[in-house]
C-alpha positions, 0 to 999 in steps of 0.5 A: 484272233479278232478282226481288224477294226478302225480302232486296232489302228486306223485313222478317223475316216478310213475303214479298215475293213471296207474301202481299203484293198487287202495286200494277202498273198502279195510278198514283199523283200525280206528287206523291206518287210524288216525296215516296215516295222522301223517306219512305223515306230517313226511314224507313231512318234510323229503322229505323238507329236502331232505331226499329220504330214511328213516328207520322205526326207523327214521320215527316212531321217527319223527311221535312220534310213536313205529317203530313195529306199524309203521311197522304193519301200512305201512303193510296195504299199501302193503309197506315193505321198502328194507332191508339194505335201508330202506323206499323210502320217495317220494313213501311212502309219495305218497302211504299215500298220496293216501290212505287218498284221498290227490291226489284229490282236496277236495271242503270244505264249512265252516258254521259259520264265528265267530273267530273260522270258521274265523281262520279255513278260513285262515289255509294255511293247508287245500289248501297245504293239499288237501283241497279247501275251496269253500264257507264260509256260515253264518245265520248272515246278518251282515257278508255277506258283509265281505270277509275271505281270500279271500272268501266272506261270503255268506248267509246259505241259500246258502248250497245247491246250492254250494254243488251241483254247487262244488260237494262238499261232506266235511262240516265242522261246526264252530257254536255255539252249539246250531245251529250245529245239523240244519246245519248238517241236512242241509249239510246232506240233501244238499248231504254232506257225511263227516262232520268236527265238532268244536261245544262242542255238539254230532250230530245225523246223518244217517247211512253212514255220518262221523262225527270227531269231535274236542272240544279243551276243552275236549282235555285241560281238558285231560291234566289237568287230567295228569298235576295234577297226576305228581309229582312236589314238592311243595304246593298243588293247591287250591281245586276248588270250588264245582259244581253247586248242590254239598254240600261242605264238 
């Protein structure tokens, strides 16, 4: 990986090497660590615009956040804005920056090349964000000849030597359900550390390798759950059929 340098995100004027205190080893809630990512989405667009200061008030209402967490948030960070002005946007989205490990570039190794591992190879995001897409890894044969933005798509058997030959400590897993537990032992194995999951099933791994996890179904199941508790006049939606060993009543 390379090494943080003002140009991986630091405004002009800040060094990101010399000058600034390092926040290694100081943990942040869960909480905050998941709302950091938001701000600085915020703080990218408004910097776009040519915003170079916001109050807590502007921010929190661009990020969808309560200004007082906002506040408690940035706390953390050592960043308190100027009173009367309010947050400098290039050093805050710098210091976020910092914090969440986007001054470095990030090798990433996707296994699993279906849509979905396919849709994740073309996200723009990843490269703007940070994140070098090194490897797309398949166990389909019939894939290795195919090339995804720009990448071919090599056999699966291949982790090991990309992990060691790109230092490469993110995976991210776009398989099915059945084949996600033995590619996160793999990837574990390989030396892999954090692992970005999109298959529907929980995995196992050791003491000291992350797993997020995302499953768009759960997430639009959740908002059924909130859709069929508003209130909207009209006829009720039709009962659904009762689940496979229910008794109809």
């Amino acid at each position: 990986m390379t090494s943080p340098t003002p140009a991986d995100g630091a405004p002009t004027g800040v060094a990101a090497a010399d000058g600034v205190p390092t926040r290694a080893g100081r943990d942040l809630p869960e909480a905050t660590v998941a709302r950091l990512p938001v701000y600085f989405r915020a703080l990218t667009a408004l910097a776009e615009a040519g915003t170079s200061t916001c109050s807590s008030e502007e921010l929190a209402a661009a990020a969808g956040v309560n200004s007082a967490k906002l506040r408690k948030d940035l706390s953390y960070l050592g960043s308190y804005g100027t009173r009367g002005v309010g947050y400098d946007v290039a050093y805050l989205r710098y210091q976020i920056a910092r914090e969440i490990g986007l001054t470095q570039d990030w090798p990433v190794v996707i296994v699993g090349i279906g849509n979905l591992g396919q849709a994740l190879a073309n996200y723009s995001g990843f490269r703007s964000r940070g994140f070098r897409v090194v490897a797309l890894l398949d166990a389909d044969p019939g894939l290795h000849e195919e090339e995804v933005a720009g990448i071919d798509v090599r056999p699966f058997d291949h982790l090991e030597q990309i992990v060691a030959d790109h230092h490469v400590a993110i995976g991210v897993i776009a398989t099915p359900p059945t084949a996600a537990q033995d590619v996160a032992d793999r990837m574990v194995a390989a030396g892999i550390t954090s692992i970005l999951n999109f298959a529907p099933v929980v995995l196992s791994v050791p003491e000291g390798v992350g797993v997020r996890k995302v499953d768009l179904s759960i997430e639009l199941q959740i908002l059924a759950y909130h859709e069929q508790r508003r209130v909207v006049p009209g006829p009720a939606p039709e009962t659904a059929a009762p689940l496979a060993g229910e008794e109809s009543a």
